[in-house]
Backbone as CSV, one residue per row, in Angstrom:
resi,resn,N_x,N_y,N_z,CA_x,CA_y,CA_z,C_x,C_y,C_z
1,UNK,-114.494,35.833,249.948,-113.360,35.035,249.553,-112.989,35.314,248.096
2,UNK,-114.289,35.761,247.446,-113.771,35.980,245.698,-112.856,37.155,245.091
3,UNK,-113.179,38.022,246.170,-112.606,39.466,246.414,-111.494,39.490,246.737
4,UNK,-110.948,38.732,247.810,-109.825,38.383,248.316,-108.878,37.686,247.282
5,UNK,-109.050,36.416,246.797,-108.950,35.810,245.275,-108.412,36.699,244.347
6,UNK,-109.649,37.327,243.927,-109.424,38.421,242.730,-108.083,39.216,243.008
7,UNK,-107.737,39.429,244.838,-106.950,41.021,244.627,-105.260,40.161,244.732
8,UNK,-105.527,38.997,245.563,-104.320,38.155,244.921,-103.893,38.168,243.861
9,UNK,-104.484,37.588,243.087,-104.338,37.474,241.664,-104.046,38.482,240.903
10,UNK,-104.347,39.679,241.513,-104.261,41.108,240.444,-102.669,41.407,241.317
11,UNK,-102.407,41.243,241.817,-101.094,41.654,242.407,-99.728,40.590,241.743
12,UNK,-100.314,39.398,241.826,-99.389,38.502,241.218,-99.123,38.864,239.516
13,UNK,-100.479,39.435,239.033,-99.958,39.501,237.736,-99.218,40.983,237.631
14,UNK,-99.112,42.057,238.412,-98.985,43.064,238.353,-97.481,42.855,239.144
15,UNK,-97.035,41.843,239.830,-95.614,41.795,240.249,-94.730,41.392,239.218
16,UNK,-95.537,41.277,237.730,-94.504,41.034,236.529,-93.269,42.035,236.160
17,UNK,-94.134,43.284,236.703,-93.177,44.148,235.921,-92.257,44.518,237.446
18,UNK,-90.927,44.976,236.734,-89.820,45.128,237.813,-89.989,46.258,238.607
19,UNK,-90.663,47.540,238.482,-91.186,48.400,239.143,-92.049,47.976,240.127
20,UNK,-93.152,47.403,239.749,-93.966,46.829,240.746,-93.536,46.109,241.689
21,UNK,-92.232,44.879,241.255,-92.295,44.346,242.246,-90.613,45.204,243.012
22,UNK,-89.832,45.985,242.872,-89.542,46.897,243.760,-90.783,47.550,244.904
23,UNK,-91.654,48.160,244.048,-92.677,48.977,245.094,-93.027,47.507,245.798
24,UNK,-93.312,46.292,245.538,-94.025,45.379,246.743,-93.276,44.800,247.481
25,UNK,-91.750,44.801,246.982,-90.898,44.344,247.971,-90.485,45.365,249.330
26,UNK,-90.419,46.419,248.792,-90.442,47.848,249.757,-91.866,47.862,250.746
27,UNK,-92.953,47.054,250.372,-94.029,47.315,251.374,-94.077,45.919,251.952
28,UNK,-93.258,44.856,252.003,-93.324,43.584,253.061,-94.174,42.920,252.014
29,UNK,-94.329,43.083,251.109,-95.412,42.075,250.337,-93.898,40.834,250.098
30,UNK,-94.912,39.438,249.821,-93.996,38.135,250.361,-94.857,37.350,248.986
31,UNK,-94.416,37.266,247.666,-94.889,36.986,246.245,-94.997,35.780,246.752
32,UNK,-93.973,34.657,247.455,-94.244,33.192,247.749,-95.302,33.035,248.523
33,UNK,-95.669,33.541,249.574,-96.783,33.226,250.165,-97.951,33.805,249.559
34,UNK,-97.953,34.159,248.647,-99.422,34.851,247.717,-99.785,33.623,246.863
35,UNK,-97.967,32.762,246.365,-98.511,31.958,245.157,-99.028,30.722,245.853
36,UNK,-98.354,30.887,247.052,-98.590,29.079,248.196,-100.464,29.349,248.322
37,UNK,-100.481,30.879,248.592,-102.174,30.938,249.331,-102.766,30.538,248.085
38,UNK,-102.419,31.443,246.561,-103.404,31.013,245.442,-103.357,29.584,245.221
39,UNK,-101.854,28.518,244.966,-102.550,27.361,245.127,-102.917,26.233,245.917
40,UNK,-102.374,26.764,247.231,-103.492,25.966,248.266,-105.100,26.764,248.280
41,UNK,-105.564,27.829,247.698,-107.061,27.508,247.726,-107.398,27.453,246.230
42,UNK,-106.860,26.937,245.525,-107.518,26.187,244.022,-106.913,24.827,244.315
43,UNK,-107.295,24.174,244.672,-106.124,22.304,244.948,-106.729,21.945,243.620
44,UNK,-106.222,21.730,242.748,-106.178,20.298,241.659,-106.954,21.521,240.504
45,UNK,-106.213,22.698,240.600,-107.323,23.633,239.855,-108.381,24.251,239.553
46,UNK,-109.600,23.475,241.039,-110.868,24.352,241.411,-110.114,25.217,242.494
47,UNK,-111.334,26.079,241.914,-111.301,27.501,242.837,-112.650,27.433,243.575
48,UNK,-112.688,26.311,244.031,-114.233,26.674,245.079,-115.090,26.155,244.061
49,UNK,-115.108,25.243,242.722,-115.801,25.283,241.861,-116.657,26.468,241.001
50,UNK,-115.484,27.699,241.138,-115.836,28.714,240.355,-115.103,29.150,239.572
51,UNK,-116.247,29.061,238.112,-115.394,29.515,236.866,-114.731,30.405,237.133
52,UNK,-115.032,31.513,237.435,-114.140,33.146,237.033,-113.383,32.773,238.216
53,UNK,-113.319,32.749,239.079,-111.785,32.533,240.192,-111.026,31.841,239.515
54,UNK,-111.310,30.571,239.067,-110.240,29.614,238.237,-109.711,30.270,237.322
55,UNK,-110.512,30.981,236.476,-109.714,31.610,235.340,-108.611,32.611,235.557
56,UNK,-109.259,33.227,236.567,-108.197,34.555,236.590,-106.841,33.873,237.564
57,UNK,-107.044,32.721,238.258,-106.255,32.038,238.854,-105.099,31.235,238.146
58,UNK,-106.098,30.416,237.181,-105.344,29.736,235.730,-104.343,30.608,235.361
59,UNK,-104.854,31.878,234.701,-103.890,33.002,233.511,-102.882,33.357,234.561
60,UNK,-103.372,33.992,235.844,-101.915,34.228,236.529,-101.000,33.390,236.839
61,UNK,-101.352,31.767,237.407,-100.197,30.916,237.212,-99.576,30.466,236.397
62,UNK,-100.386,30.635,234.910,-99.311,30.587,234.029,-98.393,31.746,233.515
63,UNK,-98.873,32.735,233.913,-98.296,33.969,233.599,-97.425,34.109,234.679
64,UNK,-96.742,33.365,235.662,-95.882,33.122,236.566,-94.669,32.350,236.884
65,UNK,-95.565,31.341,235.388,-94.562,30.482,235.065,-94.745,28.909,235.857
66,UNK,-95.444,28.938,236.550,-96.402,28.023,237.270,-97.024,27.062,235.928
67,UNK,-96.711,26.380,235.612,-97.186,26.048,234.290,-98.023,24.444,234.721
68,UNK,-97.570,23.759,235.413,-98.106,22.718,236.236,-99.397,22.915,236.829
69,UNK,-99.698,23.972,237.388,-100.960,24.480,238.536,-101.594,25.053,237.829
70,UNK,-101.522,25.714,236.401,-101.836,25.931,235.596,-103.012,25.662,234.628
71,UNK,-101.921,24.316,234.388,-102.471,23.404,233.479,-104.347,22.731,234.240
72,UNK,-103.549,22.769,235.382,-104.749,22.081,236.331,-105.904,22.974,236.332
73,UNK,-106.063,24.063,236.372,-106.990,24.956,236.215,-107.641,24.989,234.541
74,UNK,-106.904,25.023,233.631,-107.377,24.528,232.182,-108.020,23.336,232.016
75,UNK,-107.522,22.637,232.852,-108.648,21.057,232.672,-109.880,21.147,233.901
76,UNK,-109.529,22.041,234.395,-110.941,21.549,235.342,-111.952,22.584,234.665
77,UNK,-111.304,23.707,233.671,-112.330,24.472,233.470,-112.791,24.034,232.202
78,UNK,-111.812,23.053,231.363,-112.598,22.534,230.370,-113.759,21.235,230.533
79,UNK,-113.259,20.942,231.895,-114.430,19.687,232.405,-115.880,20.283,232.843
80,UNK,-115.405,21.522,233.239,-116.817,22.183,233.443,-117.917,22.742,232.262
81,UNK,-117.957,22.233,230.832,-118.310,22.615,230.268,-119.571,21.670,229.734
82,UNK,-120.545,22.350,229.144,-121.486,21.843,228.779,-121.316,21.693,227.393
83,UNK,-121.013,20.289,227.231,-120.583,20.378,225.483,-121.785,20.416,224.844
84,UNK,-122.785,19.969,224.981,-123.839,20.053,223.991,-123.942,21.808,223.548
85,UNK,-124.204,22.611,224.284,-124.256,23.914,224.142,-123.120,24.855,223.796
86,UNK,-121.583,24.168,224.498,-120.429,25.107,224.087,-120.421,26.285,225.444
87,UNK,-120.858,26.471,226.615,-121.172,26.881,227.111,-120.782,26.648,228.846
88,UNK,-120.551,27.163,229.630,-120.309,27.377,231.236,-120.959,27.634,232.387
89,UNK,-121.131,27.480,233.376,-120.880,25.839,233.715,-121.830,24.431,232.903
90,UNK,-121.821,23.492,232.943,-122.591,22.012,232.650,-123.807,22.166,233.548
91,UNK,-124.636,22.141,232.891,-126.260,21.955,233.308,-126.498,23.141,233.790
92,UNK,-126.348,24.245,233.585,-126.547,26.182,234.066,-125.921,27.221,233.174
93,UNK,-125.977,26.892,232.179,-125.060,28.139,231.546,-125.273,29.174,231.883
94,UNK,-124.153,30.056,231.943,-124.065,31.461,232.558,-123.159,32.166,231.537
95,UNK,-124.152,33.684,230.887,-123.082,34.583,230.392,-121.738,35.136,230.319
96,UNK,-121.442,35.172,231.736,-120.423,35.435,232.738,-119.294,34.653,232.834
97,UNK,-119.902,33.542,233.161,-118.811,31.981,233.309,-117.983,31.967,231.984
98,UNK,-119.410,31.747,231.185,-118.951,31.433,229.750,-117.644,32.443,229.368
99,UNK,-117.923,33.755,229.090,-117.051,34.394,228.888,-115.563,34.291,229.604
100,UNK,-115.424,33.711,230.825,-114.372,33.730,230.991,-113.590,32.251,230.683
101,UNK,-114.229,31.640,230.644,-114.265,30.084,229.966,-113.495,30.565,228.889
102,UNK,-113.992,31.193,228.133,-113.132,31.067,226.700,-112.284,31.735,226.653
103,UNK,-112.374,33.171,227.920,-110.662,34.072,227.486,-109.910,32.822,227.948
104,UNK,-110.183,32.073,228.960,-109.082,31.227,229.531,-108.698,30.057,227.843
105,UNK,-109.341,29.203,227.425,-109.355,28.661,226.254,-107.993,29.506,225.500
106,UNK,-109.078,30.558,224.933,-108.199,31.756,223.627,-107.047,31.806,224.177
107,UNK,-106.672,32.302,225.578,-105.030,32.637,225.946,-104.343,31.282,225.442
108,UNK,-104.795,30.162,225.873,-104.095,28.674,226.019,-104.264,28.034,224.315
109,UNK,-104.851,29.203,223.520,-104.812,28.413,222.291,-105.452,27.729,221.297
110,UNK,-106.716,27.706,222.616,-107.379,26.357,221.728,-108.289,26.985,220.964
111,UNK,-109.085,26.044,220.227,-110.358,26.237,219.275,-111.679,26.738,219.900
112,UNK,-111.933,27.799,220.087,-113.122,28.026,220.473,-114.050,28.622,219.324
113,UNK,-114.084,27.963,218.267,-115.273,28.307,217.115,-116.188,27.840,217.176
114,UNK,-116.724,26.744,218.330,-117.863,26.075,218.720,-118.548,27.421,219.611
């Protein structure tokens, strides 16, 4: 399912440019039903309760202009955090998580000097 996720998501951000989305309109690709599938399987901004799906889910809906479904993915990934440590997920930190924890943060702005 993460794979699947991921290649959504890499297509949605890659239908930015007007070339691309000529070539995906020419192959039956259907951008609305990619954005309906990405956010009917993140509802309320989890992705299955996984950091890196959310993130890369987060940046493309806002990079879509989706700014609402968005947002929802920024708060669930800032709820997932272990504040004592600064760190991803709460009670398991993970290298991995973490890192994408904060590209998501850095794009959106915020303070990540903790």
């Amino acid at each position: 399912m993460r794979a699947r996720l991921i290649l959504i998501v890499v297509l949605i951000i890659r239908l930015s440019s007007p070339e691309m989305a000529q070539s995906a309109s020419n192959q039956n690709f259907d951008a609305k039903k990619a954005f309906e599938w990405l956010v009917g399987h993140c509802p309320n901004g989890n992705c299955g309760d996984d950091i890196i799906a959310t993130a890369f889910a987060t940046l493309a809906l806002r990079d879509s202009g989706a700014l609402d479904h968005a947002d929802l993915g920024l708060n669930f990934i800032k709820s997932r955090e272990d504040t004592s440590q600064h760190c991803w997920p709460a009670g398991g930190c993970k290298i991995k998580e973490t890192a994408f924890a904060m590209w998501v943060l850095d794009e959106y702005g915020e303070d990540t000097t903790e």
